[in-house]
C-alpha positions in Angstrom: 33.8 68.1 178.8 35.8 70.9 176.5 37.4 67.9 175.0 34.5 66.4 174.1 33.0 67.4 170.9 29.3 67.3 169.3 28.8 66.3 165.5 25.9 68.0 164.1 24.1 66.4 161.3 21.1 68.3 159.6 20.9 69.4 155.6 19.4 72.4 156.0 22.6 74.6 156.3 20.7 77.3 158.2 19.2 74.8 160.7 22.4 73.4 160.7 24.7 76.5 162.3 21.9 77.4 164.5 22.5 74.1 166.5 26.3 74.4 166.3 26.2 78.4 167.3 23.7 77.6 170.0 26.2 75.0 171.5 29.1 77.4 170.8 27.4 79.4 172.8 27.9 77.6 175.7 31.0 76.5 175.3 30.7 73.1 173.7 32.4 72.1 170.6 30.5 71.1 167.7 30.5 70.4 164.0 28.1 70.5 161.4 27.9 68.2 158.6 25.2 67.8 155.8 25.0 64.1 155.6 25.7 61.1 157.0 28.6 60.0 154.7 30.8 62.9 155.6 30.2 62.8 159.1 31.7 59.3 159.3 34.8 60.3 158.4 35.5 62.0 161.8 34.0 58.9 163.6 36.9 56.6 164.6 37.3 54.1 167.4 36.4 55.7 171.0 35.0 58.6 169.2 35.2 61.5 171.9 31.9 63.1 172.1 27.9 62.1 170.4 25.9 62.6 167.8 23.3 64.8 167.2 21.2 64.1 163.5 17.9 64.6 162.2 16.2 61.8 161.5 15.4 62.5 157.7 18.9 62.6 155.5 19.5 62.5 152.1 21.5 59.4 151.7 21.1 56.9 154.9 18.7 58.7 157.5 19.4 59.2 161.3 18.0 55.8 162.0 19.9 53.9 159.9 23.2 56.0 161.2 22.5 55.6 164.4 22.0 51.5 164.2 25.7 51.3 162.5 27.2 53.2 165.3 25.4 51.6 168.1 26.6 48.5 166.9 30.1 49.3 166.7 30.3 51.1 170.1 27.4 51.0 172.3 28.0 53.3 174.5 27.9 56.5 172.1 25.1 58.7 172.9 22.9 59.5 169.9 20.6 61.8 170.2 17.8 62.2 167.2 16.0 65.2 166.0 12.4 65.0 165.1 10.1 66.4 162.4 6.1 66.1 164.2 5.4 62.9 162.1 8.0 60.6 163.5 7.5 60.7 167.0 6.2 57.1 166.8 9.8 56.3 164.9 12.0 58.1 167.5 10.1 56.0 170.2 10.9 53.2 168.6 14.2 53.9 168.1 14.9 55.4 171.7 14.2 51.6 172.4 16.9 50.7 170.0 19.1 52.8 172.0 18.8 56.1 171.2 19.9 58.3 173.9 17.2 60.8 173.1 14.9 62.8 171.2 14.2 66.3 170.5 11.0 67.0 168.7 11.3 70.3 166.6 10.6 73.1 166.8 12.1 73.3 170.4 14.6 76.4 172.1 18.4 76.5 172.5 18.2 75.3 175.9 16.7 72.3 175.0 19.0 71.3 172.9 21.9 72.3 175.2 20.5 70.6 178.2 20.2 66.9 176.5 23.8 67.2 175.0 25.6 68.9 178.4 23.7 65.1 179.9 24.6 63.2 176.8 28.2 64.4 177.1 28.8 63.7 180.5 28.0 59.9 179.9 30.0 59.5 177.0 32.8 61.4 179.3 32.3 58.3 181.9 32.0 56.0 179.8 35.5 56.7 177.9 37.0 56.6 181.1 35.6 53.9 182.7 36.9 52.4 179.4 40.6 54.1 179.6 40.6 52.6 183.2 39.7 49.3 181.8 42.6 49.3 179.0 44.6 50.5 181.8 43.9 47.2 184.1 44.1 45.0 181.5 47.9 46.4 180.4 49.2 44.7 184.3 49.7 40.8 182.5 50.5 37.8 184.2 51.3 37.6 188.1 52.8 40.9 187.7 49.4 42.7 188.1 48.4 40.4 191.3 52.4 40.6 193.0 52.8 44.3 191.8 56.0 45.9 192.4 59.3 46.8 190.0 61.5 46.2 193.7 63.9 43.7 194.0 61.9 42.0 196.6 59.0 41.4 194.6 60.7 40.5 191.2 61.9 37.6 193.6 58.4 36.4 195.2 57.3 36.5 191.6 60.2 34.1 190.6 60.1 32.0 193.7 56.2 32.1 192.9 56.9 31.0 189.6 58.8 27.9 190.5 56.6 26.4 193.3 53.2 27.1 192.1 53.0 23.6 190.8 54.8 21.6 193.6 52.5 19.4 195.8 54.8 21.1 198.9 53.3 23.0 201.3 53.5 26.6 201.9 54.5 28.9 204.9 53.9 32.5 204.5 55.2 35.1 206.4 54.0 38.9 206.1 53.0 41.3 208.5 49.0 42.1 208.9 47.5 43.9 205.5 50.6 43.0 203.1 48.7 40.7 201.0 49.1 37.1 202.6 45.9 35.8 201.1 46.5 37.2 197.7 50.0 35.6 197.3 47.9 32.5 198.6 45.3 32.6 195.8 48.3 33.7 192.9 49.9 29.7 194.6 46.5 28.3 194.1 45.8 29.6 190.2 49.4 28.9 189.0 49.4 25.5 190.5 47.3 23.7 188.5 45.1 22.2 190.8 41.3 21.3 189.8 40.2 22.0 193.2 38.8 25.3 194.7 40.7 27.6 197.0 39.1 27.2 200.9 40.5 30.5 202.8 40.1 29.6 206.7 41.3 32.1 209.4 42.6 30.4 212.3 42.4 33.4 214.8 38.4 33.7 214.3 37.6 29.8 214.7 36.7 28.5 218.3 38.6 25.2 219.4 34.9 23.7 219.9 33.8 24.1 216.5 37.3 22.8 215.0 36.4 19.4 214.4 33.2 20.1 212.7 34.5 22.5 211.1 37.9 21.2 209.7 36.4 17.5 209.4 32.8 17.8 209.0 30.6 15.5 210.5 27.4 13.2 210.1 23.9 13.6 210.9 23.1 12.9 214.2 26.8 13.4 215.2 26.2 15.6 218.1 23.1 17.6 219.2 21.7 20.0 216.5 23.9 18.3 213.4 20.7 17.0 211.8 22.2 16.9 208.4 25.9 16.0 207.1 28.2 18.4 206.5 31.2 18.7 204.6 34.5 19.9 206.6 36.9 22.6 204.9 40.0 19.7 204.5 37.7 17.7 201.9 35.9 20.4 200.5 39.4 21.5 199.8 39.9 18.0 197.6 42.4 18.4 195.0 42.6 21.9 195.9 44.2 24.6 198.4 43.2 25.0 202.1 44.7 28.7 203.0 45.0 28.5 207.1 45.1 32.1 208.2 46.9 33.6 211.0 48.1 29.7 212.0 50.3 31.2 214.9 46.4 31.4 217.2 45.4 27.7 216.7 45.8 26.1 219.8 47.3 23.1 220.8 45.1 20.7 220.5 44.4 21.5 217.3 47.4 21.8 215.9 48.2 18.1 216.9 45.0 17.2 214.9 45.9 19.4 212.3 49.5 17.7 212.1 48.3 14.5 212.2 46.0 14.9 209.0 49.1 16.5 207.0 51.4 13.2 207.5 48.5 10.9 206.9 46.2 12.7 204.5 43.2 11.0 205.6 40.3 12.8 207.8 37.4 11.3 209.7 34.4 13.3 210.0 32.9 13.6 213.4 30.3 10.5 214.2 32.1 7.9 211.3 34.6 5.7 211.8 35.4 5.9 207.8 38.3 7.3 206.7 38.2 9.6 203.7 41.4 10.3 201.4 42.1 13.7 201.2 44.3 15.5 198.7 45.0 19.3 199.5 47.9 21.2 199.9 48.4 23.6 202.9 49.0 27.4 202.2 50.1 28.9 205.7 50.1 32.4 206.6 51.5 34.0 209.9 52.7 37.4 211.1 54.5 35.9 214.2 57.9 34.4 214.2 56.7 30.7 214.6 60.3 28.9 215.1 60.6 31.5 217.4 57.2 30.5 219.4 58.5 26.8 218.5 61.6 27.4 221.1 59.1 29.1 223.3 56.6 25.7 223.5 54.2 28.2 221.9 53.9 26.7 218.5 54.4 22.7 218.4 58.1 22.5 216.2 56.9 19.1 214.4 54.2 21.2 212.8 56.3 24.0 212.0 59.4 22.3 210.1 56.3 20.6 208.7 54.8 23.5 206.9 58.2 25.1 206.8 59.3 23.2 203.4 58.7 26.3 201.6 58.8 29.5 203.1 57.9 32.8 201.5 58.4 36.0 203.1 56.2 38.9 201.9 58.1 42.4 202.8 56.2 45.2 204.3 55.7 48.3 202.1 57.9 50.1 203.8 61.0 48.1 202.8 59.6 48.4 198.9 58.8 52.0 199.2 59.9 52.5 195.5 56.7 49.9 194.4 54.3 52.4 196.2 53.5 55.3 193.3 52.5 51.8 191.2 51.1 50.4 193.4 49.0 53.6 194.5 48.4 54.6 190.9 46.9 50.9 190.5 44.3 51.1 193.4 43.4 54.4 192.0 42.6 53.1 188.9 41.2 50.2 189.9 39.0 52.3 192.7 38.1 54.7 189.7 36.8 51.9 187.3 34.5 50.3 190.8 33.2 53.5 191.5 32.8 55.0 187.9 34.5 58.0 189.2 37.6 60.1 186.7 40.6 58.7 188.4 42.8 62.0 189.9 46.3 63.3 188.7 48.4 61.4 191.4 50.5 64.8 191.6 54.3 64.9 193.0 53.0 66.0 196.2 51.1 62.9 196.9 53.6 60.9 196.0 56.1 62.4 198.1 53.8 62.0 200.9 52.7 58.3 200.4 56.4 58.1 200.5 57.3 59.1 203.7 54.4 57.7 205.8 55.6 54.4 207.3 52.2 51.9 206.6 52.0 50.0 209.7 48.4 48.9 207.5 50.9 47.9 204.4 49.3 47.5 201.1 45.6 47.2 202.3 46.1 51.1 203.8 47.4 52.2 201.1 44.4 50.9 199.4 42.3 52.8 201.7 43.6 55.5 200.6 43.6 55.2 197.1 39.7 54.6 197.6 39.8 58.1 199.8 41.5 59.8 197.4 39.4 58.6 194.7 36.5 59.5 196.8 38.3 63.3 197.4 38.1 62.5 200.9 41.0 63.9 203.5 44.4 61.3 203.4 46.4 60.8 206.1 47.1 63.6 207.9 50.2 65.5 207.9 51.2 64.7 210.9 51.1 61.1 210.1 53.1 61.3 207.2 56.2 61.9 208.4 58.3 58.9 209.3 60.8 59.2 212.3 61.9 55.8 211.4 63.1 57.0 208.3 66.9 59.4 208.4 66.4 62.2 205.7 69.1 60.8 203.7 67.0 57.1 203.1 63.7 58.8 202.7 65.5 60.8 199.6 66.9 58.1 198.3 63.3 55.9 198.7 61.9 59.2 197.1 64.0 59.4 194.0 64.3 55.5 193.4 60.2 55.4 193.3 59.7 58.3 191.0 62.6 56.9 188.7 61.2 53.6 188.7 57.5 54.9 188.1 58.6 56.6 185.4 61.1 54.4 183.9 57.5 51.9 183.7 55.2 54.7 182.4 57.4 55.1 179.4 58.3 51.4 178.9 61.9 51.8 179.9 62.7 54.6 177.2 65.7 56.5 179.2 65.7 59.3 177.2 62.2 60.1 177.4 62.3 59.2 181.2 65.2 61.8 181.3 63.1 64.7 179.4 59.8 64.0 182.0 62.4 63.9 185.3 64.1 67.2 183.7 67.5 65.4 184.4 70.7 64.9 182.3 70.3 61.0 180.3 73.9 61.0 181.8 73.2 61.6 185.1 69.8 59.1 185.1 71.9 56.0 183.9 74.1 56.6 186.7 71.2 56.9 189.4 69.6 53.7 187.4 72.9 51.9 188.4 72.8 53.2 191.7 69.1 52.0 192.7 69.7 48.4 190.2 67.1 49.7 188.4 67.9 48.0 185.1 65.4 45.2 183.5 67.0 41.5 184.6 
């Protein structure tokens, strides 16, 4: 809170520096000012600290004051100082958003105690707001597909040109790297009216495919006493997201194929058919032409899906994308929890970057949430990656803190240089190295 500050407003000069020496006292900043109109002057936008005013000012009153800020930033903690005859005003106004009231006389400690709370909210609040701005600064796909690698500035431009193609989608990523969220950035960007219908293959029994996939009809089979609506049509002129697609079965999958060539369903107990338009987002962590040689998957579904395939890299061939992509969780796990978001230091970074994430991105937003939190990260032992020779982890190491940096100060090399404590020279040359330059 030394950061914060306290504006006092009271006439009476000796009133006055007894509240601003009794805050000085312990250790919080204040000001004193003898009426409303020059106390304004040291109010701007995202004023850091509160107000404390008497009610009764020559000029506009507390009340008044207090109504003009409020409206301008609601959050900003006023607290109002009482004479005995306005206690039925102050209530009133605490109603109107007041944070407090303080009904004279009263001691030091009083008046101490309701500003050290009063601060402390207007501390959260300005960083629950910071965090906010800070959200809000990721545009466009680049704060859903986040990453400055190579890799990812190509999903984002393969993304980009298939969004709005009625193809179908194949998706391959390892468990945790963020199949489902690629999925729903294919959904928005395409254009399509209908809603997004996630499904995951591997948690859906092969008796309840048909009613679940098709729907069915009262009466259909015993205990289907009313119609139901199948996740293909609910999906109409929408996305149906099949998760995990490697588990289906056989069976299914020949129902499943049949519906893609034909685009028409059936629900159980009708002999209607029903047009369906949908595309098919698929998502798989196995190597399905691989299972397609091995009987495992049926191929005529495969090179059916397979007309566009995207493949989402694991975090630890991007390692240079995890300090922004930790340093976004953090903030983001700040804001939910309306917790101060920690200095990511060096020393967490270096760490992060040499664990190996068999959990991908969804661990390392764990462990944003932990760190957050102030829980105990990964131990040390985990952190070190025998995959990794000494010479790649440096290299990882230096390309991520470049590249982090390089994006905190907008690309400025110079600046980048002064922060990294490295010769502009010698930066340029690693920004060659590691093809960190904008495209």
């Amino acid at each position: 809170m030394s950061n914060l500050q306290v504006l006092v407003i009271e006439d009476d000069q000796d009133v006055q520096l007894g509240y601003v020496q009794a805050l000085g006292l312990d250790g919080i900043q204040a000001q004193g000012f003898d009426s409303v109109e020059k106390a304004r002057r040291s109010i701007g936008r995202d004023f850091a600290g509160i107000i404390v005013s008497d009610i009764r000012l020559p000029g506009m009153d507390g009340l008044a004051f207090m109504q003009e800020l409020l409206a301008d930033d609601p959050d900003l903690p006023v607290i109002l100082i009482t004479g005995h005859g306005d206690i039925a005003m102050a209530v009133q106004a605490m109603r109107d958003g007041a944070y407090d009231f303080i009904q004279k006389p009263f001691l030091p400690q009083v008046l101490v105690s309701v500003v050290q709370r009063a601060l402390e909210k207007r501390r959260l609040a300005l960083e629950v707001r910071q965090l906010r701005k800070q959200l809000a600064a990721y545009g466009g796909l680049e704060s859903r597909l986040i990453g400055n690698s190579n890799v990812m500035a190509e999903l984002r431009r393969l993304v980009q040109g298939v969004a709005a193609t009625p193809t179908d989608v194949l998706i391959n990523g390892e468990t945790g790297a963020g199949k489902e969220l690629l999925a729903r950035c294919l959904h928005d960007l395409s254009g399509r009216t209908g809603p997004f219908v996630a499904l995951n293959c591997g948690g859906l029994p092969e008796t309840l495919f048909d009613s679940e996939m098709f729907g069915h009809e009262a009466g259909a089979f015993s205990g289907a006493s009313k119609q139901r609506i199948g996740k293909i049509e609910y999906a109409q002129h929408g996305t149906l997201f099949l998760d995990e697609i490697e588990s289906m079965s056989m069976p299914m999958q020949i129902k499943l194929l049949r519906v893609l060539q034909e685009r028409v369903i059936e629900r159980l107990g009708s002999n209607r058919l029903i047009p369906v338009d949908f595309r098919v987002i698929a998502a798989t962590k196995a190597d399905l032409s691989k299972l397609a040689e091995e009987d495992k998957f049926r191929a005529d579904l495969y090179f059916r899906l397979n007309v566009v395939t995207l493949d989402l890299p694991p975090l630890r061939a991007r390692r240079e994308d995890i300090p922004l992509l930790f340093d976004y969780f953090v903030t983001q796990s700040a804001l939910r929890m309306s917790r101060p978001a920690p200095a990511i230091t060096p020393e967490v970074v270096r760490d992060l970057m040499a664990y190996h994430w068999p959990g991908n991105v969804r661990e390392l937003r764990n462990q944003a949430d932990r760190f957050v939190l102030d829980l105990k990260m990964l131990p040390g032992s985990a952190m070190a990656d025998t995959q990794l020779t000494l010479h790649a982890a440096v290299e990882s190491f230096e390309k991520g803190m470049i590249a982090e940096e390089l994006r905190k100060q907008g690309g400025n090399v110079s600046k980048t240089a002064e922060v990294l404590k490295i010769a502009k020279t010698t930066l340029f040359d690693k920004i060659r190295k590691y093809d960190l330059e904008e495209k």
